[in-house]
C-alpha positions as CSV (number, residue, x, y, z in Angstrom):
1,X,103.7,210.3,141.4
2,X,107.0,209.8,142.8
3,X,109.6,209.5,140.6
4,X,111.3,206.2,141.8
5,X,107.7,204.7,141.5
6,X,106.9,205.8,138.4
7,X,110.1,204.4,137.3
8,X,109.2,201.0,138.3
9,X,106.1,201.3,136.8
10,X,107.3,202.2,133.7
11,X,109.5,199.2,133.9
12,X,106.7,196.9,135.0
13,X,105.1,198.1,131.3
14,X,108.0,197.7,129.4
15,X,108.4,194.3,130.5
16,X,104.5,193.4,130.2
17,X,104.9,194.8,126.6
18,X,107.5,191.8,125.7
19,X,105.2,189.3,127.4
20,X,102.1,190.2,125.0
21,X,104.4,190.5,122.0
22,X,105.6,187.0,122.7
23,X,102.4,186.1,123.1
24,X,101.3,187.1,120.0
25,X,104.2,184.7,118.2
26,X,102.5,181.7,120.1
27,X,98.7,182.1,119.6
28,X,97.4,183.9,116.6
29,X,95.6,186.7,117.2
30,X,92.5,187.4,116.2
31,X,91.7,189.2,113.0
32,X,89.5,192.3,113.1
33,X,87.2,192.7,110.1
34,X,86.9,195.4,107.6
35,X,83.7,194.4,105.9
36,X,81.6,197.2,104.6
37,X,84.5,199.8,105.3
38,X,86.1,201.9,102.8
39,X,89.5,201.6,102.0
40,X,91.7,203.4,99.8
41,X,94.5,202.0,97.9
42,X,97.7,203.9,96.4
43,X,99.2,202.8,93.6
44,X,96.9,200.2,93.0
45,X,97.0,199.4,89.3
46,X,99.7,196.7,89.9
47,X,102.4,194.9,91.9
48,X,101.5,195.0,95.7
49,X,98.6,197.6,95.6
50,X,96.8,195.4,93.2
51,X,97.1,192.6,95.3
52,X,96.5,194.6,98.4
53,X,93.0,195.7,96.7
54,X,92.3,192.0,95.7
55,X,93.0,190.7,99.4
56,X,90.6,193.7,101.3
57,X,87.8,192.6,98.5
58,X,88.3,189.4,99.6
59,X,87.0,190.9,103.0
60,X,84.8,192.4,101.9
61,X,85.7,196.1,102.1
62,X,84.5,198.8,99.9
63,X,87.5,199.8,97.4
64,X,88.8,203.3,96.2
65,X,91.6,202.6,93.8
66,X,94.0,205.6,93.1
67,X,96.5,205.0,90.6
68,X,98.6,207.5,87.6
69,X,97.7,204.8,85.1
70,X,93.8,205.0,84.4
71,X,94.0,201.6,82.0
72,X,95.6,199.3,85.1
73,X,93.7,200.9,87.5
74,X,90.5,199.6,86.0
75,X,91.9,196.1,85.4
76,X,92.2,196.3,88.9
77,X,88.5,196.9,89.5
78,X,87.8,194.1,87.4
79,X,89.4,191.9,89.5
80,X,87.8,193.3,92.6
81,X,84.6,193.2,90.8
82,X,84.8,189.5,90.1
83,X,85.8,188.5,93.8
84,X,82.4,191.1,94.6
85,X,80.1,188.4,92.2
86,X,81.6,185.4,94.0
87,X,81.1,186.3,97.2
88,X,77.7,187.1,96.0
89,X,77.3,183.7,94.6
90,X,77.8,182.6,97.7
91,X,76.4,184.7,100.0
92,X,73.0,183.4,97.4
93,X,74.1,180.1,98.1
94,X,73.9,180.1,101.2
95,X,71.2,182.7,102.4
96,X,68.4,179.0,103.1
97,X,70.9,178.0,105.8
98,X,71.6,181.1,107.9
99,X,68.1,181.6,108.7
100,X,67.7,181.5,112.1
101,X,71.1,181.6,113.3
102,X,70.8,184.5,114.9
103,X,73.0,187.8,114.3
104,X,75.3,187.1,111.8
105,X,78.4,189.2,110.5
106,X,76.7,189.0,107.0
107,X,77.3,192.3,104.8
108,X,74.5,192.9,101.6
109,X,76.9,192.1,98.8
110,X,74.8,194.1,96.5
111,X,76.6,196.8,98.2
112,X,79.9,196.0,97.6
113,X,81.2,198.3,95.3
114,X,84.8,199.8,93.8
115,X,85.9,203.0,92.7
116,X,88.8,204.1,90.7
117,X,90.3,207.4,90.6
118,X,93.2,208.2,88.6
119,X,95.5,210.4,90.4
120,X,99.0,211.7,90.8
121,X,100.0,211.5,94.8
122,X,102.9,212.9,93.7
123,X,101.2,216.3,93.3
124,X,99.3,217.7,96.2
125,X,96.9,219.6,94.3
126,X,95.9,216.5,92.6
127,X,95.7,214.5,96.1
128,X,93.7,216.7,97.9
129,X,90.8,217.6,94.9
130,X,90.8,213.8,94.1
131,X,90.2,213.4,98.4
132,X,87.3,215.7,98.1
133,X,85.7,213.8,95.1
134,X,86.2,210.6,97.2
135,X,84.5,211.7,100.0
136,X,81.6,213.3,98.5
137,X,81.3,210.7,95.9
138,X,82.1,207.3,98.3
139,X,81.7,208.4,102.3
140,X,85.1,208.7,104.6
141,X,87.9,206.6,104.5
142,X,88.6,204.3,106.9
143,X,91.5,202.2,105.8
144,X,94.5,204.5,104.0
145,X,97.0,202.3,102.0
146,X,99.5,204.2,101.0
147,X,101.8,202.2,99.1
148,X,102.4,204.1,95.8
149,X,106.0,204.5,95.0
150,X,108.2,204.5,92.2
151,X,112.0,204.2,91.2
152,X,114.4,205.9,89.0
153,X,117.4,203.5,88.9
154,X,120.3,205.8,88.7
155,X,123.4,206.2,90.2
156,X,123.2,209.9,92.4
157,X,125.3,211.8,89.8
158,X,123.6,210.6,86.8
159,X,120.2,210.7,88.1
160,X,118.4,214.2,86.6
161,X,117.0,216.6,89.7
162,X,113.8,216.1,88.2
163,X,113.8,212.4,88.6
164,X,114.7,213.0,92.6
165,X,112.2,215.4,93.0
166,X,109.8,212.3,91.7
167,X,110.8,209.8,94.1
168,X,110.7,212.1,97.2
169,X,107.3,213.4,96.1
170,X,105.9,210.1,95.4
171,X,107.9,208.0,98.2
172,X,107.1,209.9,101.0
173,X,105.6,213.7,100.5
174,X,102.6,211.7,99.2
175,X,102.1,210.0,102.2
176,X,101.7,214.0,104.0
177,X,98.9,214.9,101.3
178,X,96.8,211.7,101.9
179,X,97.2,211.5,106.0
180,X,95.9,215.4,106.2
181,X,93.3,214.5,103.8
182,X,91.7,211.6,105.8
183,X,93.3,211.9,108.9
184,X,90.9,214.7,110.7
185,X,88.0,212.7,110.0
186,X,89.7,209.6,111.5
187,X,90.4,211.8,114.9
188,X,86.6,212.7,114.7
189,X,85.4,209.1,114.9
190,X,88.7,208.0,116.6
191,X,88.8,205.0,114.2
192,X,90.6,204.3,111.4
193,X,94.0,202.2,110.2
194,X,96.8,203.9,108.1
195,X,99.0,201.7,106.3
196,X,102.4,202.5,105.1
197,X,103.9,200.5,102.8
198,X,107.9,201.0,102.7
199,X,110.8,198.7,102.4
200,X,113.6,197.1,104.0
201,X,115.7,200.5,102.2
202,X,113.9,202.6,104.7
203,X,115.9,200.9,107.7
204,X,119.3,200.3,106.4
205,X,120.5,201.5,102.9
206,X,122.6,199.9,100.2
207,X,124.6,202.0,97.1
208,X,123.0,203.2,93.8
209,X,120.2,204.3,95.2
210,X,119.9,207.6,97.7
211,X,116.8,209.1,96.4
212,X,115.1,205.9,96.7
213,X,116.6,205.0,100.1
214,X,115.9,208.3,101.5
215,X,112.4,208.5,100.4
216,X,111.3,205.3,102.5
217,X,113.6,206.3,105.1
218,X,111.5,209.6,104.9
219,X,108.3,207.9,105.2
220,X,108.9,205.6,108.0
221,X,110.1,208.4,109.7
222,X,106.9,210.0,108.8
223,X,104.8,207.0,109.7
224,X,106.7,206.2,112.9
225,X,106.1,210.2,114.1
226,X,102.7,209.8,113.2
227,X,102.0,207.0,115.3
228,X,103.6,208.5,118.6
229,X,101.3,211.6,117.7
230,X,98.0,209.8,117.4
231,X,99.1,208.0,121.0
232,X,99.8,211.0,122.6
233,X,96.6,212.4,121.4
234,X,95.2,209.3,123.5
235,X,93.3,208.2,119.9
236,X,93.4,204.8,120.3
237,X,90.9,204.0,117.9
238,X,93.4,205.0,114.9
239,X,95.8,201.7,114.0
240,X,98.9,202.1,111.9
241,X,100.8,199.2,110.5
242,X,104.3,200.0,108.7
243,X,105.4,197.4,106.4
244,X,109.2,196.9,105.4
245,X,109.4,194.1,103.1
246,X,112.9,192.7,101.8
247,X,112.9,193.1,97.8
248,X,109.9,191.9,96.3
249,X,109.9,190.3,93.3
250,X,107.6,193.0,91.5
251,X,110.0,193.8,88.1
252,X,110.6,196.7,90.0
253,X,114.3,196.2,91.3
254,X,114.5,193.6,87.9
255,X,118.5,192.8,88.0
256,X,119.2,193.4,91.5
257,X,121.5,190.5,92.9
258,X,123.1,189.7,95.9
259,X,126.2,187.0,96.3
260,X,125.3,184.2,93.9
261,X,126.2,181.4,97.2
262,X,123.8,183.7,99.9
263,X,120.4,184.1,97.3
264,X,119.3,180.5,97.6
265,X,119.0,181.6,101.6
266,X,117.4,184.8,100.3
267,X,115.6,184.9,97.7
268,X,113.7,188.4,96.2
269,X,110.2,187.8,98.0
270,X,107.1,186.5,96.4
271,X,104.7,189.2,96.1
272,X,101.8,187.2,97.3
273,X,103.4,185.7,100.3
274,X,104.6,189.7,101.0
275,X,100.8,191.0,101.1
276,X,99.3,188.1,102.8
277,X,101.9,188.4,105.8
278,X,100.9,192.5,105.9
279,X,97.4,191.7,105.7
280,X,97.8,189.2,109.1
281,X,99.7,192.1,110.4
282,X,97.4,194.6,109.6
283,X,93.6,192.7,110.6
284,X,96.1,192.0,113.9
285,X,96.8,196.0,114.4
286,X,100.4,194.7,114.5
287,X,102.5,198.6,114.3
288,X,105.7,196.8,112.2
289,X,105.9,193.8,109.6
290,X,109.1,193.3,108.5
291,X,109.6,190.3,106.2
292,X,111.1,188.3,106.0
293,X,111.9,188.3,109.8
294,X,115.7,188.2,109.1
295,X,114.9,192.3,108.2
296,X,114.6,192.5,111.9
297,X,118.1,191.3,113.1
298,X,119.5,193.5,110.1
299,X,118.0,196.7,111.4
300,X,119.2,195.3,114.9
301,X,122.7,195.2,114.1
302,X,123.0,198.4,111.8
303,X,121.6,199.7,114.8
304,X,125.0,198.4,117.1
305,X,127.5,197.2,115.0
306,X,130.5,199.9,113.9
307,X,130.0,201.5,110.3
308,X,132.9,199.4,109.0
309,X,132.0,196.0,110.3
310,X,128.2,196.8,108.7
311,X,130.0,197.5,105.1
312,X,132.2,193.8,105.9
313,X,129.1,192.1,106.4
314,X,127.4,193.9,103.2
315,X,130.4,193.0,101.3
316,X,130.4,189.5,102.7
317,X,126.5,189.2,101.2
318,X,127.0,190.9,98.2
319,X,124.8,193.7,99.3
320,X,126.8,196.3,99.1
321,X,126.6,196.6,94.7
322,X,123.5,194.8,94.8
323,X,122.1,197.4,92.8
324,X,124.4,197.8,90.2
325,X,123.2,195.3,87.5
326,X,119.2,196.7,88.3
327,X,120.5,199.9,87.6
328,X,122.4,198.9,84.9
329,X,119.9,196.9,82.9
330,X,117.7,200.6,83.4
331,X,120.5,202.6,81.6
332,X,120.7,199.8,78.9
333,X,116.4,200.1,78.7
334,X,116.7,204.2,78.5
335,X,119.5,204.0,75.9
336,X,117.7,201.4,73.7
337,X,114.3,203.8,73.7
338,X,116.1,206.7,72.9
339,X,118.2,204.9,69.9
340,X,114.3,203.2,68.6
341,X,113.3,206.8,69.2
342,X,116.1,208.5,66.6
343,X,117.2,210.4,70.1
């Protein structure tokens, strides 16, 4: 094709591309469903993973639960279990009334089941046996999560090499081991959905924390590299949502504060409202959720905006020590164990 015309083309596309995503901000579209497909949760024992587990139960999706912490893992699965019996309840309730109707996107709920698995992602080894057990024990994944991660909360010079090495494995090398564990089965069936749950700190960065912000920088670089693959390998079939969600209020980040007069306008997120709006983005095979929206002019204007006008606005907000009394309140934590400890 002719170069000239292939440039208008591609023009023509780019421009069709902004009509559909503006069309997607008027009319919802519509969710896909998951019911009956397995999906495996990182770091699912609490805070967003738990909530992510409870939300794809609630849909009906067969659960593998991966978590370090074997005791809030399983409390977890109790919780996915109980959603499994109500939807049972109901699907008993109201079995007289859908006779007749036709086909019907009804799943046996006796099927339903979850599965926990307590593993490490943070050590490869331990990924990829705990993968094979999955899929021998459970069938092949179809929905991949990962959303494990994990923080050490000190300043770059106080922080201990092994406590780096931590957050890169877990943050991001994890989300290598699990991709090449489900991934070639996905390419197989050319169907599947990987998740990646980041942050806000893996498009623009704030001081205190390098290992963290580079770890999520590292995996939406991963995730974002991963998704231009699977298009050029024309597998189309294979979704990917990245979500980058403005601090959620998990205990996680406990402490962090922007300017006093700006957090009324910007409050740390509710974790709830956080999953629900990645769940609509990922039933919608939406590729970016960034929330709040605000995220989105942020990254914009990093993006254009001179280095020293981006540390006057930080300044302005507050964000620029935001960290400092999280990371603070984590040195006061470490110092009290160690003096309860006789350390």
């Amino acid at each position: 094709m002719n170069i000239l015309l292939e440039f208008f083309v591609v023009t023509f596309r780019v421009l069709w591309a902004f009509v559909l995503a503006a069309a997607k901000w008027l009319v919802r579209p519509k969710e896909k469903s998951v019911a009956g497909q397995v999906c495996l949760i990182t770091g699912a024992g609490s805070g967003l993973g738990r909530l992510f587990a409870l939300e794809f139960a609630r849909r009906r999706a067969l659960l593998v639960l991966w978590d370090i912490n074997t005791q809030s893992n399983e409390e977890t699965a109790g919780m996915v279990r109980h959603i499994y019996r109500e939807l049972a309840e109901e699907a008993a309730a109201a079995a007289p009334g859908v006779a007749g109707d036709g086909e019907k996107d009804v799943l046996p709920h006796c099927n339903l089941q979850v599965y926990t698995y307590t593993c490490d992602v943070g050590k490869r080894e331990n990924v990829y046996l705990t993968a094979e057990r999955v899929r021998k024990e459970v069938g092949e994944v179809s929905v991949l999560v990962n959303n494990a991660g994990v923080v050490s909360g000190h300043h770059l010079l106080e922080c201990p090499d092994e406590l780096i090495e931590r957050t890169m494995m877990v943050n991001c090398h994890a989300h290598f081991w699990t991709t090449k564990a489900f991934l070639p089965k996905m390419l197989e069936m050319n169907h599947g959905h990987i998740v990646t749950v980041a942050s806000s700190l893996g498009l623009f960065s704030t001081a205190g924390v390098e290992d963290y912000c580079a770890s999520k920088f590292g995996a939406v670089g991963f995730h974002e590299s991963l998704s231009h693959e699977l298009k050029a390998a024309e597998k189309d079939g294979i979704k990917t949502t990245l979500v980058c969600p403005y601090l959620v209020d998990t205990g996680m980040f406990r402490g962090c504060r922007i300017r006093k007069e700006i957090e009324p306008f910007l409050p740390p997120l509710k974790p709830e409202y956080c999953v629900k709006q990645a769940m609509r983005a990922i039933l919608t095979d939406q590729p970016m959720i960034c929330t709040p929206r605000l995220m989105y002019m942020v990254t914009f204007m990093k993006s254009i905006l001179p280095f020293e006008a981006v540390v006057c606005m930080y300044r302005f907000l507050g964000a620029d020590k935001c960290m400092y009394p999280f990371i603070a309140q984590r040195k006061q934590a470490t110092n009290n164990n160690e003096a309860k400890n006789g350390i």
